[in-house]
N, C-alpha and C positions, 0 to 999 in steps of 0.2 A: 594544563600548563601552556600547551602552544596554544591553543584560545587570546589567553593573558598576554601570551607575548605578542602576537600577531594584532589584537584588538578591531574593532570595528570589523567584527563577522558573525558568523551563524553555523551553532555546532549545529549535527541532525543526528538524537539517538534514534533507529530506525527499531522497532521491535522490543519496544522500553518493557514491553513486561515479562521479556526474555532475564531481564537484570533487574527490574524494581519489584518482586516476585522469591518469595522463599526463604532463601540462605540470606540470615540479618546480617551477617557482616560484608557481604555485596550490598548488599542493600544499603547499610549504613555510610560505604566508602560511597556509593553515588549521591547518598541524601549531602555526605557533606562536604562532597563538590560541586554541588548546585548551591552550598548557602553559603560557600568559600566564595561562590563568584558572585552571587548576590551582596554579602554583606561587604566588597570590596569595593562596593560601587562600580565596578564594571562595568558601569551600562551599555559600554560597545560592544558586546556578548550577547547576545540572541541565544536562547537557546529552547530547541524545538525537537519535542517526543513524538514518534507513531507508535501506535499501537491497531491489532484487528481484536484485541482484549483486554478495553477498558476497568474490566470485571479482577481482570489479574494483578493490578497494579495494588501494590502492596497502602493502605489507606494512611499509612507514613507520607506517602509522594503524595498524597492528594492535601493535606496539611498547609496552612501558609509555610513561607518559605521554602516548600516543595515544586511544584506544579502549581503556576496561579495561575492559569487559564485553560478549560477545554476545549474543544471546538469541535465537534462532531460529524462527517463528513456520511452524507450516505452517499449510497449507490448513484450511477444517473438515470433519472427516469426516462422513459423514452422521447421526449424532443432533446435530452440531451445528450442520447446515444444517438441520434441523430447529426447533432452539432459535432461530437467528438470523430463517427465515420467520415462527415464533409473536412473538419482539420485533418486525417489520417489520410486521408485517399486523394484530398488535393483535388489537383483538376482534371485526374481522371474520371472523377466520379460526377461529371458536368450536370448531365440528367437523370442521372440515378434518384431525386428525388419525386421526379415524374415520372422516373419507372414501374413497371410491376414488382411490386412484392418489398418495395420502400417501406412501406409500415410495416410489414410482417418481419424483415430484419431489425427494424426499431425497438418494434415490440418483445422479438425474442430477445434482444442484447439487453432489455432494459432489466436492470439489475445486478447486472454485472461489472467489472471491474477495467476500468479506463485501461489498463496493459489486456486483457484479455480482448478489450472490441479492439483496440493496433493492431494485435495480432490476427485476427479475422479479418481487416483489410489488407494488411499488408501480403499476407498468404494469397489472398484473391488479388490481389494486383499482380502479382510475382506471376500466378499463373496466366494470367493474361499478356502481360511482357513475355512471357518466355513462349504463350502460343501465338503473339503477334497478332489480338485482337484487344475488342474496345472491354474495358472492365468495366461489370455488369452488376448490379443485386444479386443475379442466379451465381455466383462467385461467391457473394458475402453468404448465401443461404447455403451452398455446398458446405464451406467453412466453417459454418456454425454446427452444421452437421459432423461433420469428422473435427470436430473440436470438443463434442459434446463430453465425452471422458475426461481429457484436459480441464473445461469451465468448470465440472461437477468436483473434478479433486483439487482444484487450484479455490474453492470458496472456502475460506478460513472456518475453522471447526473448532473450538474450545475442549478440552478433553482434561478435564481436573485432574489434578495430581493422585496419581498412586502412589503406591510403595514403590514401586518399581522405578517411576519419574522421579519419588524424592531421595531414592538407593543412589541414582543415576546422579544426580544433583548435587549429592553430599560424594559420591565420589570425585567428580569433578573439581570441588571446592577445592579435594585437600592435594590431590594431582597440582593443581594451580597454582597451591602455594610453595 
């Protein structure tokens, strides 16, 4: 509704298969506010899904009038963990790419998640401001290192519904209403 009233914007459902996923009558109420704003001609309405579980989305959304477009986003491979450190680290990181150990943090981040390689600089920048030296690779490789628990539990993991998730789900439903 504020979409409609505001016009000429871009909702963002972040984790659609949090809501396009299970319980039909959620599911139904989103299928038919995406064909409410379709079929109104609205076309100053954008409107744009995440998901890290394409698998989850209920094949209702994937329907015309659901979801007309996918677009598939991988990982960055390593010249583009590369690109994403030099955005992050600015002009601290001047030579860092003719430094030692340049590939080796490329290499390790590559596969990982654009907020995860920020935070591997930004953490290694911090500690170089705060000891009042130049920020290094041996910074970004410490980082990677004592991040390593963090990157392994922060990679999205799919874990199919049990009883227990769909107990949890159908509780929530009826709390809700």
């Amino acid at each position: 509704n504020l979409a409609a009233r505001v016009q000429r914007c871009v909702v963002f459902f972040e984790d659609i298969d949090a809501s396009a996923h299970g319980d039909r009558d959620q599911l139904n109420d989103l299928l038919n506010t995406i064909s409410s704003v379709q079929n109104k001609n609205m076309s100053e309405i954008i409107m744009v899904f995440s998901t890290n579980f394409l698998e989850r989305i209920d094949p209702g959304m994937l329907r015309p009038g659901g979801i007309d477009s996918i677009v598939e986003l991988e990982t960055p491979n390593e010249q583009t963990v590369g690109k994403i450190i030099r955005h992050f680290g600015g002009n601290l990181l001047d030579a860092a790419e003719s430094s030692r150990g340049w590939g080796e943090v490329c290499k390790e981040l590559e596969g990982t998640t654009p907020a995860i390689i920020c935070e591997v600089v930004t953490r290694g920048k911090m500690s170089a401001i705060k000891e009042k030296r130049k920020f290094t690779t041996d910074d970004l490789i410490r980082d990677i290192k004592t991040m390593s628990l963090q990157r392994k539990l922060a990679d999205p993991v799919f874990v199919s519904d049990n009883l227990d998730t769909q107990l949890s789900s159908s509780i929530q439903g009826v709390v809700r209403r």
